[in-house]
C-alpha positions as semicolon CSV with decimal commas, in nm:
position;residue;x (nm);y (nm);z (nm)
1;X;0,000;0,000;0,000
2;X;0,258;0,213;0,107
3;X;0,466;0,170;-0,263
4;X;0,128;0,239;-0,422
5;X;0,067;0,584;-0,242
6;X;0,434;0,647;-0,319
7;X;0,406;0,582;-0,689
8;X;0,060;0,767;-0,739
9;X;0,247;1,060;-0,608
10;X;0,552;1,039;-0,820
11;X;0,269;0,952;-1,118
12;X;0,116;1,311;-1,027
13;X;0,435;1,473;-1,000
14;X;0,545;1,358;-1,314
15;X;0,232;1,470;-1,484
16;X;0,202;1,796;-1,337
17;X;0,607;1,872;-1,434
18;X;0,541;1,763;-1,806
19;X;0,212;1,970;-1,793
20;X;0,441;2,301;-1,677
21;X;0,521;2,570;-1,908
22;X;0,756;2,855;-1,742
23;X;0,942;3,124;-1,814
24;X;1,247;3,181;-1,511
25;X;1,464;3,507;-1,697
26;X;1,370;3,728;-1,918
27;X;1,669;3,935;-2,125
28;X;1,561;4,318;-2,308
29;X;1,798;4,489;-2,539
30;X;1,611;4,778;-2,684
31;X;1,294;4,658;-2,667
32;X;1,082;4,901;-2,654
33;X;1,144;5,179;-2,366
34;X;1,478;4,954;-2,271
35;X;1,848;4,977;-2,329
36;X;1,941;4,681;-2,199
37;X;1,803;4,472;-1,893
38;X;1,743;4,140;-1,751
39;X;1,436;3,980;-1,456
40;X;1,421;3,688;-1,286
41;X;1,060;3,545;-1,322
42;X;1,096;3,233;-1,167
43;X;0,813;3,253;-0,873
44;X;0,466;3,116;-0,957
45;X;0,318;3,442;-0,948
46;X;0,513;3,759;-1,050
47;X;0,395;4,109;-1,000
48;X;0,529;4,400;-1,203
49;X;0,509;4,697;-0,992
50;X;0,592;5,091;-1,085
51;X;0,478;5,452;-1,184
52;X;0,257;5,448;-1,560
53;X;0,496;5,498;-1,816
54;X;0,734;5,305;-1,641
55;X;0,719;4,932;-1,852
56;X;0,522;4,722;-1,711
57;X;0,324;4,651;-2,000
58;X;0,627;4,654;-2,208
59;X;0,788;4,388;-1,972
60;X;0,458;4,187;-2,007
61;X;0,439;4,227;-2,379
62;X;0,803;4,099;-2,384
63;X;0,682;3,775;-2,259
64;X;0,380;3,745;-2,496
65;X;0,666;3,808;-2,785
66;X;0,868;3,534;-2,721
67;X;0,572;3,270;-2,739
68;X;0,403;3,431;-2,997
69;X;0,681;3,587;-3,221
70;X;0,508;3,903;-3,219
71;X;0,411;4,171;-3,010
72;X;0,025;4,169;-2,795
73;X;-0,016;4,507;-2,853
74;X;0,135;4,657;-3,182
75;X;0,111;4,516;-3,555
76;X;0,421;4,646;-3,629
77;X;0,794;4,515;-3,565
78;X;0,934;4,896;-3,588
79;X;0,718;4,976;-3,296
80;X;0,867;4,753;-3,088
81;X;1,208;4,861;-3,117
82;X;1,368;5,145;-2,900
83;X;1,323;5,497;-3,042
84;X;1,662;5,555;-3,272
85;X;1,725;5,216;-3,296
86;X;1,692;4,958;-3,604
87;X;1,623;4,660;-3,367
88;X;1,607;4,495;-3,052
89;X;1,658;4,105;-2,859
90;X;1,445;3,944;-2,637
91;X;1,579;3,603;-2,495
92;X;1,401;3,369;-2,260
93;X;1,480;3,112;-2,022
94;X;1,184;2,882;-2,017
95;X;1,093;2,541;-1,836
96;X;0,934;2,326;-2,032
97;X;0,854;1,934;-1,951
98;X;1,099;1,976;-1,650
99;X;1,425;2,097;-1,957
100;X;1,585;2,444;-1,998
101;X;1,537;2,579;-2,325
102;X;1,634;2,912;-2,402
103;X;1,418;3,112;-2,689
104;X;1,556;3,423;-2,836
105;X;1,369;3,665;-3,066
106;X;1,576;3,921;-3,281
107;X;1,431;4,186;-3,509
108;X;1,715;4,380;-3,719
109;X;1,642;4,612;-3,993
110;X;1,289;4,456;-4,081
111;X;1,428;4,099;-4,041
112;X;1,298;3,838;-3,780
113;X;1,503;3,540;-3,659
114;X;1,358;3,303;-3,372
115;X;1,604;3,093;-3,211
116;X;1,593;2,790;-3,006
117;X;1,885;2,715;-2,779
118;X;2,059;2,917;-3,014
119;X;1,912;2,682;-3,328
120;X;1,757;2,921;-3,554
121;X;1,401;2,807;-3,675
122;X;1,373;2,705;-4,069
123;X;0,985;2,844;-4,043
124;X;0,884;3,119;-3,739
125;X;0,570;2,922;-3,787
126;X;0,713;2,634;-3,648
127;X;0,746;2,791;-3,315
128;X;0,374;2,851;-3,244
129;X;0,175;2,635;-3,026
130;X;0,541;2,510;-2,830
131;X;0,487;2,795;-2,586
132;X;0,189;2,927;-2,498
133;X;0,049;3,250;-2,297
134;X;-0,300;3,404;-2,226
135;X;-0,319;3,768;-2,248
136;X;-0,613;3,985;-2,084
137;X;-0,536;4,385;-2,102
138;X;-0,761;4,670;-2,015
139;X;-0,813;4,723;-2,430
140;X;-0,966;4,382;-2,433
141;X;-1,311;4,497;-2,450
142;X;-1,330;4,564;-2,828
143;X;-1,332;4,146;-2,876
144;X;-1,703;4,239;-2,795
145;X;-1,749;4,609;-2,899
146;X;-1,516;4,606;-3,175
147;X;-1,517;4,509;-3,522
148;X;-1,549;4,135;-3,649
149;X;-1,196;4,160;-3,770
150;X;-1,057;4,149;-3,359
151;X;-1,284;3,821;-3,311
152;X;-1,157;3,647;-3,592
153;X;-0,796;3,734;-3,515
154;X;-0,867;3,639;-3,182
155;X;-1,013;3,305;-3,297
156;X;-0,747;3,252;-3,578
157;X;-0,476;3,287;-3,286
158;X;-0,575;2,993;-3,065
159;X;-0,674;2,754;-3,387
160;X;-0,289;2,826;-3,522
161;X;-0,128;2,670;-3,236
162;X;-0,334;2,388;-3,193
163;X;-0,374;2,293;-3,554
164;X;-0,036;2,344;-3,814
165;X;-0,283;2,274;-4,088
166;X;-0,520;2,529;-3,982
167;X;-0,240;2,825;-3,989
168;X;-0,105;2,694;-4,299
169;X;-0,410;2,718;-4,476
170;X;-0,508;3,051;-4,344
171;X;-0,163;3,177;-4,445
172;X;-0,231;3,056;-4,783
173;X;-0,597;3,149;-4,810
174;X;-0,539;3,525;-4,663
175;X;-0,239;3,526;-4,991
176;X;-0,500;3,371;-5,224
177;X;-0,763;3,606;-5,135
178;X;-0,493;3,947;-5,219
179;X;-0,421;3,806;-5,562
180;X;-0,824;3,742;-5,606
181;X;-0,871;4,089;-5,515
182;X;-0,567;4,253;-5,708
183;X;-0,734;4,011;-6,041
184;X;-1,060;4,178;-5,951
185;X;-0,911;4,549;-5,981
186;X;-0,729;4,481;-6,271
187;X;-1,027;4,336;-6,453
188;X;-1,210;4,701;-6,451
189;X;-0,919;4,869;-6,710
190;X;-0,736;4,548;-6,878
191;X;-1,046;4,278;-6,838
192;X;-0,881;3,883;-6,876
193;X;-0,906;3,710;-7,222
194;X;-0,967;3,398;-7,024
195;X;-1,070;3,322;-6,666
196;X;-0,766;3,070;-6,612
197;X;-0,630;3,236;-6,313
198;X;-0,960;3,295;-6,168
199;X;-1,098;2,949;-6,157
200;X;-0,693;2,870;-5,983
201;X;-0,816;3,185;-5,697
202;X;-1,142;3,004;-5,648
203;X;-1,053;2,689;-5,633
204;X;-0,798;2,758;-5,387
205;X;-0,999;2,982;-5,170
206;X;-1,289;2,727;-5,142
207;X;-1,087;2,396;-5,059
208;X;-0,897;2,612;-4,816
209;X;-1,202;2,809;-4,671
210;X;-1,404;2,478;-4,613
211;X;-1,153;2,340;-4,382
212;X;-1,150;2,676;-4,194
213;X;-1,471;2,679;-4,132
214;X;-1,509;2,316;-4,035
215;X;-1,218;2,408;-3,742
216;X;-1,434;2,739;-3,666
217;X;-1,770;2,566;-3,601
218;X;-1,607;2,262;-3,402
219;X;-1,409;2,493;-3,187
220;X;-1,718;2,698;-3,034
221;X;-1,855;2,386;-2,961
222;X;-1,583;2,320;-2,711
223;X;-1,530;2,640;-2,609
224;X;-1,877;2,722;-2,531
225;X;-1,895;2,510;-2,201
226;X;-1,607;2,623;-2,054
227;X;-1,709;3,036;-2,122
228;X;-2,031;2,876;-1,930
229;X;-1,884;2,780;-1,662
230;X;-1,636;3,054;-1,641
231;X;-1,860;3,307;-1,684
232;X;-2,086;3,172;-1,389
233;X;-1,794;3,131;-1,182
234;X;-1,680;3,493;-1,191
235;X;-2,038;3,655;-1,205
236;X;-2,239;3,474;-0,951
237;X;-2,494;3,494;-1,191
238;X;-2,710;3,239;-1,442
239;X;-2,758;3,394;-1,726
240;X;-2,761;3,173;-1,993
241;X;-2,438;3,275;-2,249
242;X;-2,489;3,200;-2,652
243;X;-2,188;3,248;-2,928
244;X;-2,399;3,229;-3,246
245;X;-2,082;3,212;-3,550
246;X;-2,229;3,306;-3,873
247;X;-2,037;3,253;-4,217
248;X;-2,135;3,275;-4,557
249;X;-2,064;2,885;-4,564
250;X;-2,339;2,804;-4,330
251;X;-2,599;2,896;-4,610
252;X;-2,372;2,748;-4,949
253;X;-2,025;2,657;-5,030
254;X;-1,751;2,900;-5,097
255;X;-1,689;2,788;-5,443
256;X;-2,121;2,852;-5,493
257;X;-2,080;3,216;-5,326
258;X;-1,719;3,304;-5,568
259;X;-1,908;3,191;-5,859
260;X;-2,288;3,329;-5,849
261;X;-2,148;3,647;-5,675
262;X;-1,885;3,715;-5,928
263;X;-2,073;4,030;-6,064
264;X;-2,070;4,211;-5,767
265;X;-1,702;4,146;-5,681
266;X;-1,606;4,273;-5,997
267;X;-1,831;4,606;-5,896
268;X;-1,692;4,628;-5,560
269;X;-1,320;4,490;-5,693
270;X;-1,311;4,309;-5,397
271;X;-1,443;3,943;-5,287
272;X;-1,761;3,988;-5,084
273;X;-1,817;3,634;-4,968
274;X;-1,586;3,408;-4,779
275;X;-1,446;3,280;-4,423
276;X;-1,279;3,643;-4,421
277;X;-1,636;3,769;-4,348
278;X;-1,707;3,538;-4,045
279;X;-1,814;3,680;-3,716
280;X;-1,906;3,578;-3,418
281;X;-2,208;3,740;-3,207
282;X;-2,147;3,705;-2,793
283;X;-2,515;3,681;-2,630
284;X;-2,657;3,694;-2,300
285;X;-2,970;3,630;-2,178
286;X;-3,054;3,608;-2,565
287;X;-2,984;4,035;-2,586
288;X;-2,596;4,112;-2,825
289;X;-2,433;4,200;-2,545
290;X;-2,265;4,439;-2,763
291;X;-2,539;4,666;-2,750
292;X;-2,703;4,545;-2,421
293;X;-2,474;4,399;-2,215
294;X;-2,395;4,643;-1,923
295;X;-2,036;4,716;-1,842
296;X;-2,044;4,487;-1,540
297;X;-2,178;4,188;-1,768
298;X;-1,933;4,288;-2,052
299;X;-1,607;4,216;-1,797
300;X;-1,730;3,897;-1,683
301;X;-1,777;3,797;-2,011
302;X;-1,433;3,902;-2,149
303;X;-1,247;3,785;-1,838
304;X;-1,459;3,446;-1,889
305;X;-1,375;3,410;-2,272
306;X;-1,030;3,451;-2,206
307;X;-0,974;3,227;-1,898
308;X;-1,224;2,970;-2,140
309;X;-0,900;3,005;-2,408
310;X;-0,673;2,937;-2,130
311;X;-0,869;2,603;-2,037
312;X;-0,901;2,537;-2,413
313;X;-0,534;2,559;-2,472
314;X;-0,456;2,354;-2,173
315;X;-0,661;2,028;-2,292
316;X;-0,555;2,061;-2,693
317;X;-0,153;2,088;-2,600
318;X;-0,094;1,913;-2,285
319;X;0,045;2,230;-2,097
320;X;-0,045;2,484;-1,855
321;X;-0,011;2,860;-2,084
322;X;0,139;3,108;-1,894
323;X;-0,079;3,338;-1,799
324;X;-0,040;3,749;-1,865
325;X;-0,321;4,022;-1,650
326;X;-0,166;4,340;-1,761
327;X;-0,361;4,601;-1,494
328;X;-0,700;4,455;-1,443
329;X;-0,728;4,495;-1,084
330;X;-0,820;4,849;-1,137
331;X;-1,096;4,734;-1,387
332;X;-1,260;4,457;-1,108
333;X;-1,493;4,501;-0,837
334;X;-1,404;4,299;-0,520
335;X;-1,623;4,011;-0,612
336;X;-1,479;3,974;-0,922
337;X;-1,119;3,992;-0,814
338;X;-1,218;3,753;-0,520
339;X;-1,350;3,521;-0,783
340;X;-1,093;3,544;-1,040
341;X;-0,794;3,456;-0,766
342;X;-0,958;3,140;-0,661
343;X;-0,974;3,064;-0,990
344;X;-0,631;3,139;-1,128
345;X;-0,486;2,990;-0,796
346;X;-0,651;2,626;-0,859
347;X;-0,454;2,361;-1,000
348;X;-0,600;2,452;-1,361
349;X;-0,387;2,733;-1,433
350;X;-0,032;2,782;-1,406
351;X;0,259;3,078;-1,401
352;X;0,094;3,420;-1,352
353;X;0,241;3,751;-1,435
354;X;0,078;4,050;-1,392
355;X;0,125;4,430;-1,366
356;X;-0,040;4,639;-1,091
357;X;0,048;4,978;-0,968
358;X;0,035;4,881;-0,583
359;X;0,194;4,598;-0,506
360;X;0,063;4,587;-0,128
361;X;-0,253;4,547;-0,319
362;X;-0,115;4,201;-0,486
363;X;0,033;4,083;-0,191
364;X;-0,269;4,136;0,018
365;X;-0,504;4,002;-0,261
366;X;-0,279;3,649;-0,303
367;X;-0,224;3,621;0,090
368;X;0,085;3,545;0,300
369;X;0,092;3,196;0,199
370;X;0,127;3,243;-0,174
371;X;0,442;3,239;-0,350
372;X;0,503;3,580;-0,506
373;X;0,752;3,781;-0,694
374;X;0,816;4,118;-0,723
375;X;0,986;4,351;-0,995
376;X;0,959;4,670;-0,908
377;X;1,071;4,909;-1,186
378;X;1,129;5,288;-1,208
C-alpha cells in the first residue's frame, strides 16, 4: 500500500512537471522603452510593480513576444524597437517538460530570426503552439465592442497553435484572397481574355475556406462550455451565455458564393463572400451584449472568454499557458477579483504575471501563503 501511495504521487508529479510551461529570466535589449536589462521570473506568481509609463506593459508584452513571435499590442515590428534604434533582442529562459530551453527573438532592420537554444528556426511558424500564454489587457473589450476583424484574429490565434494545418491554410488562403482581389481590380481597365487564373483563386480559396470553417464551427462547440462555466464562476450569476458564428458557408459553399457572386465582386473589386467575413455574435440572456450587455456583464464575459482560451489551450496541447493580467485589478470590483484569484490559484492554471500599480494590493489580494515575486521598476 505504502509503494502504491508512493508511486501515485511520483505519477502526479510527473504529470504535473510535463504539464508546466515557465518562463524563469527574461533578457531586453532595446525593446521598446529599454536599453538593456534582464528579470528573474521564476516565482509562480510575478507582479510587475511601478509609476505608468514606467514598462510594465512593455515587460509583459516581452513575454507574450517570445511565445508568440510578435508583439500583444502593436502590428508592427518597428514599434517595438527602441526609439533611434533599427532593432532589438528578447531572450528567454523557459521550463518546459521539466528541460531548460532558451528562446531568443531578434528583429534587425525589418528581419525576424527566432532561435531555439541558439538553433535558428527554418519556419517562425514552427514555433507557435510550443509555448503558450493568455493575455487579458484593459483594451480587451473591443473582442465584444469592436469590429469582427478582432474576433476572428482572436479566434485565428488559438486555432494556429493547436492545428499546423489550420495556420497553414489561413496563411495561404489570406495570400489567395490578395491576388483574387488585385485580379478583380485589374479586370475594370485590362479585363482577362480567359478566366484561367480565376478558376486557380477560387478553387484555392474554397478547398482552403471549407476546412476553416469546419475548425471554426467545431471549436465553439468546445469552447462554449467552458465560457459557461467561467462566466458563472466569476459573475455569480445564471444567465444563460450563446456564441452564435455566422459565415457565408453556413448557407452554401464558398466555391457557390465566388461563382454566383462574381458580378458584384467585380463592382466592388473586392471578394464579398468568404471565411474572411465570419463573425461571431457574444449573447446573454438572448440580448448582443454588444449593444445590451452592461459594463459589469461585458467584464465577466471578457475575463470568462479569455480564462475559457486558457482552459481550451490547456486540454488541446498538454500544458499549462502562462498566464499574462496586464492592470486589471483596477478594472474589477471585489467580487470579481475575489472570484478570479480562486480561480487562477486552482490547480488549472499555471505561471501568472501581472502588472499592478500597488503591489501591497497584490500581496494582500494572493495572501501570506502564496508564493510571489516582485519587480519593481522605475
Amino acid at each position: 500500500m505504502h509503494y502504491c501511495l508512493n508511486l501515485c504521487e511520483f505519477i502526479k508529479t510527473f504529470v504535473y512537471i510535463a504539464a508546466l510551461i515557465r518562463i524563469n529570466k527574461i533578457s531586453l535589449l532595446q525593446y521598446r522603452n529599454y536599453t538593456s536589462s534582464v528579470f528573474s521570473l521564476g516565482a509562480p506568481v510575478t507582479c510587475i510593480t511601478g509609476p505608468n509609463g514606467s514598462g510594465k506593459t512593455n515587460l509583459l508584452d516581452a513575454v507574450y513576444y517570445l511565445c508568440y513571435t510578435k508583439s500583444y499590442f502593436s502590428a508592427y515590428q518597428q514599434h517595438s524597437a527602441r526609439a533611434g534604434t533599427d532593432g532589438f533582442r528578447i531572450t528567454g529562459d523557459f521550463l518546459r517538460g521539466g528541460r531548460e530551453e532558451a528562446i531568443s527573438a531578434k528583429w534587425k532592420a525589418g528581419k525576424k530570426e527566432i532561435f531555439k537554444n541558439d538553433i535558428e528556426y527554418d519556419k517562425i511558424t514552427d514555433h507557435i503552439g510550443i509555448y503558450s500564454a493568455v493575455m487579458i489587457a484593459p483594451d480587451d473589450t473591443e473582442l465584444i465592442n469592436g469590429g469582427s476583424e478582432l474576433r476572428r484574429k482572436w479566434v485565428d490565434s488559438i486555432l494556429g497553435q493547436v492545428d499546423k494545418t489550420y495556420l497553414e491554410l489561413l496563411i495561404r488562403y489570406q495570400r489567395v484572397l490578395l491576388q483574387r482581389n488585385a485580379w478583380l481590380k485589374i479586370q475594370g481597365y485590362r479585363p482577362a481574355t480567359d478566366n484561367t487564373e480565376l478558376e486557380y483563386y477560387d478553387a484555392q480559396l474554397a478547398a482552403d475556406g471549407t476546412y476553416i470553417h469546419r475548425q471554426r464551427l467545431k471549436f465553439i462547440d468546445d469552447l462554449l462550455p467552458l465560457l459557461n462555466d467561467f462566466y458563472h464562476r466569476l459573475s455569480g450569476g445564471h444567465e444563460p451565455l450563446q456564441v452564435t458564428y455566422t459565415s457565408d458557408l453556413a448557407q452554401k459553399p464558398l466555391a457557390d458564393w465566388l461563382t454566383q457572386n462574381l458580378q458584384h465582386d467585380l463592382r466592388y473589386q473586392r471578394t464579398l463572400r468568404g471565411i474572411h467575413k465570419d463573425d461571431w455574435d457574444f449573447r446573454l440572456n438572448d440580448m448582443p451584449l454588444k449593444q445590451f450587455g452592461s459594463q459589469g456583464q461585458k467584464k465577466s464575459f471578457l475575463f470568462a472568454l479569455k480564462l475559457a482560451q486558457y482552459a481550451y489551450l490547456s486540454k488541446v496541447l498538454g500544458h499549462l499557458p502562462i498566464l499574462l493580467l496586464d492592470d486589471i485589478f483596477e478594472k474589477l470590483d471585489q467580487n470579481r477579483m475575489e472570484a478570479l484569484l480562486r480561480i487562477i490559484q486552482g490547480p488549472d492554471f499555471g505561471q501568472v504575471i501581472l502588472t499592478d500599480t500597488h503591489p501591497e494590493r497584490i500581496a494582500q489580494a494572493f495572501g501570506a501563503e502564496a508564493e510571489v515575486g516582485f519587480i519593481h521598476l522605475g
